[in-house]
LUMVEX-334181 format. One record per residue (C-alpha): residue in three letters; x, y, z. Coordinates in steps of 0.2 Angstrom, whole numbers, plus 5000, padded with zeros to 4 digits. Example, Ala and Ser with C-alpha at 12.3 -4.5 7.8 and 13.67 -1.06 7.14 Angstrom:
BEGIN
<kenu res="ALA" u="5062" v="4978" w="5039"/>
<kenu res="SER" u="5068" v="4995" w="5036"/>
//
This chain:
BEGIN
<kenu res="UNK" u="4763" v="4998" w="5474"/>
<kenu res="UNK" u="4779" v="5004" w="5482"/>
<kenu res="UNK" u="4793" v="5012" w="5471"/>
<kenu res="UNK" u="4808" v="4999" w="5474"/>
<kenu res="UNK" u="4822" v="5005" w="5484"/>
<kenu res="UNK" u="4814" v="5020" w="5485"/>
<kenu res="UNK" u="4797" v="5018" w="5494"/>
<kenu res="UNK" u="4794" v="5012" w="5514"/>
<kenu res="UNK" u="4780" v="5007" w="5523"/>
<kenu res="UNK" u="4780" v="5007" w="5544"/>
<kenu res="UNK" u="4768" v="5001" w="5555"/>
<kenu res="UNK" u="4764" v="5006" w="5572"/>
<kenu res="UNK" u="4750" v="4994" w="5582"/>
<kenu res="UNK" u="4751" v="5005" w="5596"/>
<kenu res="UNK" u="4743" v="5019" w="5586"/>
<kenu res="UNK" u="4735" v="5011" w="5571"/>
<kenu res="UNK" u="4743" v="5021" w="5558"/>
<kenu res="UNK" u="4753" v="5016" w="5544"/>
<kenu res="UNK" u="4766" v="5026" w="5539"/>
<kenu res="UNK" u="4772" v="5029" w="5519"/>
<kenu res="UNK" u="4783" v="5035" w="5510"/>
<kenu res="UNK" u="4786" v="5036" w="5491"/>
<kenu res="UNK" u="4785" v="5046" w="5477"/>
<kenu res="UNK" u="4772" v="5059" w="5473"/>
<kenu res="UNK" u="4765" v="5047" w="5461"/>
<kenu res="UNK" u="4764" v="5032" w="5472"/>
<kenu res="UNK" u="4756" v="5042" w="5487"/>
<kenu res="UNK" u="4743" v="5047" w="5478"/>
<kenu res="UNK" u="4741" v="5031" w="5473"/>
<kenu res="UNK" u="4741" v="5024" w="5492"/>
<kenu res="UNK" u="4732" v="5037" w="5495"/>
<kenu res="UNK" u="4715" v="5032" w="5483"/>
<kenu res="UNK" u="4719" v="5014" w="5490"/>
<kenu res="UNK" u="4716" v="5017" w="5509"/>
<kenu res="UNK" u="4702" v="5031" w="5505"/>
<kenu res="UNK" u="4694" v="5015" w="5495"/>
<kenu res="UNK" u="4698" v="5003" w="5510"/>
<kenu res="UNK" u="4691" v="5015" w="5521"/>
<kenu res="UNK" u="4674" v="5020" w="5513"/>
<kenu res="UNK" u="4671" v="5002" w="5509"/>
<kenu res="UNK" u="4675" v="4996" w="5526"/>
<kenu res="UNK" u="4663" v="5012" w="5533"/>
<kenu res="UNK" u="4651" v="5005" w="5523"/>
<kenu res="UNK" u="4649" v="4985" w="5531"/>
<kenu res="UNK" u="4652" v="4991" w="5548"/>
<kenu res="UNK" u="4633" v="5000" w="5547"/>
<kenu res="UNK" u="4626" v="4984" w="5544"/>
//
């Protein structure tokens, strides 16, 4: 998903986040990913 030698991705437990960064192609497409992630995970966590 990341642009070779171009795109990064960091971690941080202590916060939670995830850090990226990429061209504006490839954002947009970890972007759709995480939205995806997160409504799908929303979505089994009310059950």
């Amino acid at each position: 998903m990341l642009t070779p030698k171009v795109g990064h991705m960091a971690m941080s437990a202590s916060t939670g986040s995830i850090t990226v960064t990429d061209t504006p192609e490839e954002l947009a497409k970890v972007g759709a990913y995480a939205l995806s992630y997160s409504a799908h995970k929303t979505l089994f966590s009310a059950f």
